[in-house]
Every structure is written in structure tokens, then in C-alpha cells.
N, C-alpha and C positions, 0 to 999 in steps of 0.2 A: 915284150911285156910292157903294160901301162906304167909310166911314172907315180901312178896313184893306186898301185899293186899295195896289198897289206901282207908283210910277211906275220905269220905266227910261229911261235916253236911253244910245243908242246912239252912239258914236261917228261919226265922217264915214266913217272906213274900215268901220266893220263897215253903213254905211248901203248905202255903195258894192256889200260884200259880199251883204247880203241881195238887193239890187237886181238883180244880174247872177242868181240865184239864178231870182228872181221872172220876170224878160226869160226865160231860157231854160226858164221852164216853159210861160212862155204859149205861144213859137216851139214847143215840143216838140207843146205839144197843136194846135198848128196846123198842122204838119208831118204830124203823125198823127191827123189830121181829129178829134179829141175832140169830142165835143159839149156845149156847154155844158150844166150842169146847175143844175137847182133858181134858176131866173128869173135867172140871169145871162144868158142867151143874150139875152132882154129889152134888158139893158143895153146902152148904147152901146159901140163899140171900144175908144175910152180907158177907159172904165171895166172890160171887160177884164182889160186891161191894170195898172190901177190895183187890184184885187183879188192880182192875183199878187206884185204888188210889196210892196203892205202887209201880204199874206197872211207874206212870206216874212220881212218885220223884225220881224214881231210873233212868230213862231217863233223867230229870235235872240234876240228881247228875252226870251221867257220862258226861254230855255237859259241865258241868261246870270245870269238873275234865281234859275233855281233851280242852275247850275253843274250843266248834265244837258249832254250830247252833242247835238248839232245836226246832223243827216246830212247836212241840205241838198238833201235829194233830188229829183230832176226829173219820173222819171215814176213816182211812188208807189203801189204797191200798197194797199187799202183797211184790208188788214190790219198798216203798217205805223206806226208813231210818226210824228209829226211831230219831238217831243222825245225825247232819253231813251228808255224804251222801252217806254211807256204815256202819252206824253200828245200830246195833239191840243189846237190851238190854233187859236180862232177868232175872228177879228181884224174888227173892224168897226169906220167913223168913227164913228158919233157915241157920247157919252160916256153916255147913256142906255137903250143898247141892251141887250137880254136876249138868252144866251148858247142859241145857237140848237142843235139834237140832231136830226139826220136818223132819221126810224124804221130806216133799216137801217145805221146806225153802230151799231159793238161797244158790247157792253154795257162789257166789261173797258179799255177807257181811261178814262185822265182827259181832260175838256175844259175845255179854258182860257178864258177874255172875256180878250182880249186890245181894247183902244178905244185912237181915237187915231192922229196923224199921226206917222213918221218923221221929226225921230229922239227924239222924247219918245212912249213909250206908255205905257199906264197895265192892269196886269193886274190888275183886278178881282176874281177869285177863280174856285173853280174848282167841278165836282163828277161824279163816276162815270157815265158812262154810261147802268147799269145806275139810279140812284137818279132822273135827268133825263128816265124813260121815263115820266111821271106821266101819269094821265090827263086831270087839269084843266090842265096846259101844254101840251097838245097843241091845236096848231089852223091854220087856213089865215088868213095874215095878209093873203094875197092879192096880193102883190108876188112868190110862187114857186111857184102855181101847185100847192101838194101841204100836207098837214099837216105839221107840224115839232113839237118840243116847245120851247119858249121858256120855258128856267127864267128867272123872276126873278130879277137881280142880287142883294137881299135872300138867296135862299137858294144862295147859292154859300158855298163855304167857303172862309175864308180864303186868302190865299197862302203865308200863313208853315206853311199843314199841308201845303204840297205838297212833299212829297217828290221826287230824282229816284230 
């Protein structure tokens, strides 16, 4: 992890908040048969579950950390923020992990490394889209079944440059 990582900790309320958040997105997409994508369906039910939840504090933790708007939103359109109103946040356990870019995510956001358990996360740094579409990060790690680009923590940019 970068020297210039920003940890947040979330309060209990706003834990509570992102939580109920993260429950009614998983219920929405099981409601309306969503299917899971990119080797989550792999995964077991709690973990699921466990995705939507940490997906949704690590999205507060970064709104909070850059003071951007948090919509909160259930059933999100591809082309919409997570933050603010260009940034997408991608939250994963462990603290070594590289900030993962789906080949058909927009070029025009920012993407977040959001690591780490509720209600301490640690955002890592960030970087465009458009700059994460390399061809040497791209690859099949084999846990999702598709190529992804995996920027290195190493080349993210700061947190203090992200603007909301």
C-alpha cells in the first residue's frame, strides 16, 4: 500500500447507513433476477452479500474523504457515479490488492482502491479510466472468468489529487 493511502473510519451510524444501502441492493438484484457478474456468481451467498455491503461503506468512505455527494443508489445505471459525479469506487479486502477496470467501464471516471473492513478503510489512490486501459494490466487472473486491467497500486495517483 501507497505511503499517501488515506485511511477513513466511518462512524457506527454512517456504518449502519452504508449497510442498509448495500442489503437493499443485493435484495433489489434478487428481486429483479440480476445476474451475477464478473466471478461473483462463483462466490458463495454470504459473500454476495458481503460485496454489497463493503461495496456500499467504501463508497461513503470515499464521499466523505473527498466531501462529494453520495447518491446512495440501489439500482445504478452503468453510466452513473458512484461518488460525485465521476468517481467509481472499488472496494476490496485485502490491503494488497490492485484496482481492478472492466474493459467496458467508461473511460471518463475516476476509479477508486478503496481496501479493508468497515468501519476503518484505507483509499489507496485513484486513476482515469481512460489512463487504466493499458495493455500490459490487462489480463485474466482467473478467479473472473474475463480479462480485466489490474492497475498497480504503485501507479495510482494520489488521494489528495482527487478532486470531487
Amino acid at each position: 500500500m501507497t505511503p499517501d493511502a488515506v485511511v477513513v473510519t466511518l462512524t457506527w451510524q454512517e456504518v449502519v447507513q452504508a449497510s442498509t444501502v448495500g442489503l437493499r441492493r443485493r435484495i433489489a438484484s434478487m428481486q429483479q433476477s440480476f445476474g451475477e457478474r464478473n466471478g461473483v456468481a462463483r462466490k458463495g451467498a454470504a459473500e454476495r452479500w458481503y460485496y454489497n455491503i463493503v461495496g456500499a461503506c467504501g463508497e461513503l468512505a470515499v464521499a466523505k474523504a473527498v466531501n462529494a455527494y453520495w447518491p446512495s443508489a440501489i439500482n445504478q445505471a452503468k453510466d452513473e457515479a458512484d461518488v460525485g459525479h465521476d468517481i467509481q469506487v472499488r472496494c476490496l479486502a485485502e490491503p494488497h490488492y490492485d484496482l481492478i477496470v472492466r474493459k467496458d467501464d467508461p473511460d471518463y471516471f475516476r476509479y477508486v482502491l478503496c481496501v479493508g473492513e468497515p468501519p476503518t478503510l484505507t483509499l489507496v489512490g485513484w486513476v482515469w479510466g481512460f489512463e487504466a486501459k493499458r495493455p500490459e494490466w490487462l489480463y485474466d487472473r482467473g478467479e473472473r472468468n474475463e480479462e480485466c486491467y489490474w492497475v498497480p497500486q504503485a501507479a495510482l495517483s494520489q488521494m489528495w489529487r482527487l478532486k470531487p
